[in-house]
N, C-alpha and C positions, 0 to 999 in steps of 0.2 A: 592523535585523536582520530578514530574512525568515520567514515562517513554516513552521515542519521539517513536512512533512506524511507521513504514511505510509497506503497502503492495506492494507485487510483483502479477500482475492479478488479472482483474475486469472482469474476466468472472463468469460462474454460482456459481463456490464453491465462487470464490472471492468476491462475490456480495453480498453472506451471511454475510463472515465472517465483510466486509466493514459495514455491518451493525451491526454487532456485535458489533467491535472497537467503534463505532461511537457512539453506547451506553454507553458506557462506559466511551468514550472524554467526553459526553455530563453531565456523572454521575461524573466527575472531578477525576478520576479514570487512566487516560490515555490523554496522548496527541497525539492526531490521527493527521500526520503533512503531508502523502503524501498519493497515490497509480501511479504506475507504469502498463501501458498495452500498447501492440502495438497498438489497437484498438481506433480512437478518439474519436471514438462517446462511448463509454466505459470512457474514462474520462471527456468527456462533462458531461454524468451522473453523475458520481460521484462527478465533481466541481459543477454543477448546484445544485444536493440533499441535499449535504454535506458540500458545500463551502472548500475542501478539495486539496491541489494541486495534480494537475497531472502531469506525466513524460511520455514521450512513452518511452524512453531508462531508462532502472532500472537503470544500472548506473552512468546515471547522477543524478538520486535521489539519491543512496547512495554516490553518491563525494559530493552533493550541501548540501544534507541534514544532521543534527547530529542525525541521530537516534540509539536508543537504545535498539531495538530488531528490527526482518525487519519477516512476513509472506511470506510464500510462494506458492502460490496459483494459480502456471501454469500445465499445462499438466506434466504429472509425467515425461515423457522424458526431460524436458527443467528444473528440481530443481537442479542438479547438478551445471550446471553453475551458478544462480544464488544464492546458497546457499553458494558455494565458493566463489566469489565475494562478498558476504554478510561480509561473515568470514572476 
């Protein structure tokens, strides 16, 4: 079984690392299942690119989704929150 991963922000580092995953989804390697951002035209992108879902609330990604590792890729003041919610 692969591991379900999801990110937290589709801004610039996020943007990277979403294409990283995505290499990796694509290489059967990972199963790249969500990204989470407040921004919607930042998940437009990444649904449109990626076919990839998006959430604006991270928390409703980690309730709806079963993932099994989660990135975390917002402004360094806002990881706490959601690294503990992660947890």
């Amino acid at each position: 079984m692969k591991t379900r991963v999801g990110v937290i922000g589709a801004g610039i580092y996020g943007s990277v690392l979403i294409n990283a995953y995505y290499g990796a989804h694509r290489q059967g390697l990972i199963d790249f299942v969500a990204v989470s951002d407040l921004k919607p035209e930042a998940l437009e992108e990444v649904r449109r690119r990626y076919g990839i879902k998006g959430y604006s609330d991270y928390k409703e990604m980690l309730d709806r989704e079963k993932l099994d590792a989660v990135a975390v890729v917002t402004p360094d003041y806002l990881h706490e929150a959601c690294v503990l919610e992660a947890a």
